[in-house]
C-alpha positions as CSV (number, residue, x, y, z in Angstrom):
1,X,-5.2,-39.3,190.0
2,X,-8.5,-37.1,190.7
3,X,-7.7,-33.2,189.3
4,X,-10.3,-31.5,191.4
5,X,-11.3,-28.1,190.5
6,X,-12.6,-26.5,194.3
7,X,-15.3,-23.0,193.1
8,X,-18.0,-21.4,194.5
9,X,-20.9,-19.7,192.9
10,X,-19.4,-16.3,193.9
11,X,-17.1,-17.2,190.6
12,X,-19.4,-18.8,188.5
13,X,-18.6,-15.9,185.6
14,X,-15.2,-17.6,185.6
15,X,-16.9,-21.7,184.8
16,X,-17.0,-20.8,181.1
17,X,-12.9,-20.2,181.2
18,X,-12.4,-23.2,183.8
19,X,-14.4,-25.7,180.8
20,X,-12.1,-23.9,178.2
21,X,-9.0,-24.8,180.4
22,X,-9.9,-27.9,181.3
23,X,-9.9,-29.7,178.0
24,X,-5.8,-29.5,177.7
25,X,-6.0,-31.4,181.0
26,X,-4.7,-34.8,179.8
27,X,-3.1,-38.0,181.2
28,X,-4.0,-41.3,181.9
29,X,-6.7,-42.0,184.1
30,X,-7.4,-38.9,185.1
31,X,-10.7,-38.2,186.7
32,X,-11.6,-34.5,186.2
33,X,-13.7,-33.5,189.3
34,X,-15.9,-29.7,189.5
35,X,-16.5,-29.2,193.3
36,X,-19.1,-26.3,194.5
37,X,-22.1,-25.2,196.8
38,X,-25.2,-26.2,196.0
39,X,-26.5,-24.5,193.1
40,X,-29.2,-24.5,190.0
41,X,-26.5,-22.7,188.3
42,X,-25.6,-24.9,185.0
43,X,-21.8,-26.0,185.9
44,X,-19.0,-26.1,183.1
45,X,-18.8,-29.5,181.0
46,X,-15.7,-31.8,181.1
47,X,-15.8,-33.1,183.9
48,X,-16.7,-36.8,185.0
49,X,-17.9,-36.4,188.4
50,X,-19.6,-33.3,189.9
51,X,-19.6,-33.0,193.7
52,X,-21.9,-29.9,195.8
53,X,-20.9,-29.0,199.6
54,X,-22.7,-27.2,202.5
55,X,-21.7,-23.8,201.6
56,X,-22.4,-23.6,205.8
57,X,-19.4,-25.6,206.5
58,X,-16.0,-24.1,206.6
59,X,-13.2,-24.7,203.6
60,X,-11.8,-27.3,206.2
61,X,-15.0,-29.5,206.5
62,X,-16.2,-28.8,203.3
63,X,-13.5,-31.0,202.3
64,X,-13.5,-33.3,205.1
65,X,-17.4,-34.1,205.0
66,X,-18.8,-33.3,201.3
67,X,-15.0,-34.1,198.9
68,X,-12.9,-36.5,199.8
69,X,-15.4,-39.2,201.1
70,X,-16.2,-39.5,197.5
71,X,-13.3,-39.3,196.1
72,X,-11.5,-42.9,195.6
73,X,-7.8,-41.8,193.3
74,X,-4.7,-42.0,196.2
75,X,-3.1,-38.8,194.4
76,X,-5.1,-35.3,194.5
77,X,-4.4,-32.5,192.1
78,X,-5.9,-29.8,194.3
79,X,-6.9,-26.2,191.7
80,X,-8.9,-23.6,193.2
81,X,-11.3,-21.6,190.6
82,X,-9.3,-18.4,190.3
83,X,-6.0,-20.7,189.1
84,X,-6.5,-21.4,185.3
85,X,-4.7,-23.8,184.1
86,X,-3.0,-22.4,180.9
87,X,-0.6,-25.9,180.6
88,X,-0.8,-29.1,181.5
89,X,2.2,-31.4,180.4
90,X,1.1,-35.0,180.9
91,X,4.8,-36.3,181.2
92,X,5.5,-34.0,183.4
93,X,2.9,-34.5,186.1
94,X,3.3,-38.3,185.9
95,X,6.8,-37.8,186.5
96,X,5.9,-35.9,189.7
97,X,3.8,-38.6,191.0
98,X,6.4,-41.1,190.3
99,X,8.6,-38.9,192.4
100,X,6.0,-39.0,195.2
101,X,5.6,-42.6,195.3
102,X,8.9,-43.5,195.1
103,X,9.9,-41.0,197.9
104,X,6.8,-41.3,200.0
105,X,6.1,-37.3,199.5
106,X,2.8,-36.1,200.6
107,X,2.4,-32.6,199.1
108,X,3.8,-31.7,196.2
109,X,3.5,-27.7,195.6
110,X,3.6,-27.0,191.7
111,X,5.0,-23.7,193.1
112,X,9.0,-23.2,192.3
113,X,11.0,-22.7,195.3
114,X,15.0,-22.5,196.0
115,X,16.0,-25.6,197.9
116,X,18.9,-28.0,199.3
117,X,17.8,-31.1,199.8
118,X,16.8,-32.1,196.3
119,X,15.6,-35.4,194.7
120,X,15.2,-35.4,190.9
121,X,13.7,-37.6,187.7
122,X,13.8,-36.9,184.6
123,X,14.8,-33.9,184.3
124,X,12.4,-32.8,186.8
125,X,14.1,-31.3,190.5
126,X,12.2,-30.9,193.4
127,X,12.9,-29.8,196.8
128,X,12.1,-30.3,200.3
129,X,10.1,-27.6,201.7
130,X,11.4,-27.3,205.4
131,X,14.1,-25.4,204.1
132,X,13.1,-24.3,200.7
133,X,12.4,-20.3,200.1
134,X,9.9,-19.1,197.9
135,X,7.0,-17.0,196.5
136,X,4.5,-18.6,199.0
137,X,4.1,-19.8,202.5
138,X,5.8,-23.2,203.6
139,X,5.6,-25.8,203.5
140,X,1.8,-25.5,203.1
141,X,-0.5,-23.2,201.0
142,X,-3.2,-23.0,198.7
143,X,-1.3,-23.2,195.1
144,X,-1.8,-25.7,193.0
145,X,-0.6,-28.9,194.4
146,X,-0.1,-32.9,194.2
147,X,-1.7,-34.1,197.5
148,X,-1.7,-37.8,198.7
149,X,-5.9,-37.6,199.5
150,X,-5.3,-39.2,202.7
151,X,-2.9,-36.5,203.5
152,X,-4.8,-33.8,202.9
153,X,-7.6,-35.4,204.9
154,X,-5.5,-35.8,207.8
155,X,-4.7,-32.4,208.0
156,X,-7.8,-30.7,207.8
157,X,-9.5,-33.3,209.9
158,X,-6.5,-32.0,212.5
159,X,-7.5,-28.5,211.8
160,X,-11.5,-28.6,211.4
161,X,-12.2,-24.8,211.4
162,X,-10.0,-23.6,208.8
163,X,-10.8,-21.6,206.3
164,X,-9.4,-20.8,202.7
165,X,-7.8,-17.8,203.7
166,X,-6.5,-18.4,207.3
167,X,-5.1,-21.7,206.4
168,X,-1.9,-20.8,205.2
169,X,-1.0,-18.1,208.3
170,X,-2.0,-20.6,211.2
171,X,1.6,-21.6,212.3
172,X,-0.1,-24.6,213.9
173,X,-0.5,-25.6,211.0
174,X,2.6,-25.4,208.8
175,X,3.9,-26.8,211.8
176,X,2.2,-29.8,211.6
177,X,2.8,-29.8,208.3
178,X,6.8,-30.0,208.8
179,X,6.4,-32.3,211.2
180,X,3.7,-34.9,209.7
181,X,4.0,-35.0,206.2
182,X,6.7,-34.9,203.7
183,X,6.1,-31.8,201.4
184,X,8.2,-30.9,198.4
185,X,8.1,-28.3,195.4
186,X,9.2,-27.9,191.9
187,X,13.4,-26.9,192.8
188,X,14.9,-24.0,190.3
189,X,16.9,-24.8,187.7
190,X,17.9,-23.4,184.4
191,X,14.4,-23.7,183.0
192,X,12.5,-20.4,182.4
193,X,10.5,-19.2,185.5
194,X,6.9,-17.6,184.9
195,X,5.1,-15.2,187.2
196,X,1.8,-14.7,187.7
197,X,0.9,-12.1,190.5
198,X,4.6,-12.7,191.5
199,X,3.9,-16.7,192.0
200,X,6.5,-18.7,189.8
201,X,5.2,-21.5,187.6
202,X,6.8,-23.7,184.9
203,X,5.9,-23.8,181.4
204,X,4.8,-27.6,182.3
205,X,2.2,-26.2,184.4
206,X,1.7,-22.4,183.6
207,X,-1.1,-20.9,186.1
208,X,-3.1,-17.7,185.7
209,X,-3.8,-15.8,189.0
210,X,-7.2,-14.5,187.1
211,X,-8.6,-12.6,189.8
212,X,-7.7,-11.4,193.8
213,X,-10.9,-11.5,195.7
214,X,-13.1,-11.1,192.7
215,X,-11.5,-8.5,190.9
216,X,-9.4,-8.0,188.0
217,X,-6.1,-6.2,189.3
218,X,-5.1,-3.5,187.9
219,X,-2.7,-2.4,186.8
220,X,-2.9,-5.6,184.1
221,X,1.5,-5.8,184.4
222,X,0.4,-7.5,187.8
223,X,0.0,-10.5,185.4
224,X,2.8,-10.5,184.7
225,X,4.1,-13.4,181.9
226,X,0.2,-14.4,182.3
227,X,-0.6,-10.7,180.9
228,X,-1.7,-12.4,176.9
229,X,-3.3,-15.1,178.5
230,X,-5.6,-13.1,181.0
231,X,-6.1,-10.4,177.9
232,X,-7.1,-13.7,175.8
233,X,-9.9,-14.7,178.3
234,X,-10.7,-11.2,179.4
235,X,-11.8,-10.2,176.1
236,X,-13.6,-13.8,174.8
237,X,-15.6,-13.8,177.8
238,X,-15.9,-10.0,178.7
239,X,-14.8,-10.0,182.4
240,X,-14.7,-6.5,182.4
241,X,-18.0,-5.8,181.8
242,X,-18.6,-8.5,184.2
243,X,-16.1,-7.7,187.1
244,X,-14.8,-5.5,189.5
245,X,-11.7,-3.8,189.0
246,X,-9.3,-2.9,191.6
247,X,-6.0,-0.8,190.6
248,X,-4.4,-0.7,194.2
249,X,-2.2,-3.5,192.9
250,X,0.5,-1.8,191.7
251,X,2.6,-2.9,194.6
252,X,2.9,-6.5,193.4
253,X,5.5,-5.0,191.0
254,X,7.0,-2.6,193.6
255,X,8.0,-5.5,195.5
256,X,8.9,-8.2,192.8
257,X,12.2,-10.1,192.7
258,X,13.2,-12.8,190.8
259,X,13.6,-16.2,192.4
């Protein structure tokens, strides 16, 4: 399996916290892959391969003509710059990937989501997104996820000019995705849920929503169970000296509910 870490210069202050991250990303095999325009800009260490795009091109074809051509693994763990990784438990992505061979999934969203039609492995449940409810748009959006490469290839080579943000509000789109591919998420269960910006992770794989459009939101309870860890970054690497802040987020908590 290839992690692959998508960024852009806009959010090179955050490479420094993306190597720190990084290095609890461990399993078998896995190839660690830093993705970004072209730039002189020195990119963060750990990472075995180190792949540039036409920052001309849309997200779609960025992936489609400058990624995935060069990337060989079948199974894609697809991180965007602004998701730091806080855990990574090796059993329990394996597990996942098991799931998704054995079941033919395409898409796996490392999102949690209330489901009924379940398949489960070790103590690990997930759940068809067709008729799954959640935090997040379905079945597609731009969480962290477990993609078949050849998957995700397909679908942005059906939808050439779509970009990061439009992506997961083109009901084209999800439609396709309902009707093409096989897409499941992590299903509630009695396991502790933690939010982030109101998106619900595991402790297996905890995520910190670092920033919204490059800026810090304030205030910092939008962080929710990720508040230490964005304090712990904030402070060793002096975003706020180094970022914008925005305090007009206070309605992430007026509208939060627990899944």
């Amino acid at each position: 399996m290839s992690l692959i870490i998508f960024s852009h210069t806009d959010y090179s202050v955050l490479w420094p916290i993306i190597e720190e991250s990084i290095e609890k990303c461990k399993i078998q095999n896995l190839n660690k892959i830093f993705c970004c325009n072209k730039t002189k800009i020195i990119k963060p260490n750990g990472f075995e391969k180190y792949i540039e795009y036409d920052k001309n091109l849309c997200y779609a074809e960025r992936w489609t003509n400058n990624i995935l051509p060069f990337i060989e693994s079948e199974f894609i763990l697809v991180v965007h710059d602004v998701q730091v990784i806080i855990n990574f438990n090796e059993k329990f992505i394996t597990n996942i990937i098991e799931m998704m061979n054995e079941n033919n999934i395409d898409r796996c969203s490392l999102n949690v989501f209330k489901g009924i039609d379940l398949i489960e492995k070790n103590n690990v449940p997930l759940c068809n997104l067709n008729s799954a409810s959640g935090k997040t748009f379905t079945p597609y959006d731009v969480s962290p996820s477990i993609w078949k490469k050849n998957s995700f290839k397909t679908l942005f080579e059906t939808f050439p000019e779509e970009t990061y943000r439009t992506s997961e509000n083109n009901d084209f789109l999800q439609t396709f995705c309902k009707d093409n591919f096989k897409c499941f998420g992590l299903q509630k269960d009695y396991k502790k849920i933690y939010y982030c910006l109101n998106r619900p992770h595991v402790e297996d794989f905890k995520v910190l929503y670092i920033t919204i459009k490059n800026e810090i939101t304030f205030p910092l309870e939008v962080y929710m169970d990720a508040k230490d860890d964005f304090l712990y970054y904030s402070n060793k690497y002096n975003l706020f000296e180094k970022i914008n802040i925005n305090k007009n987020y206070r309605f992430i908590l007026d509208i939060y509910s627990p899944l």
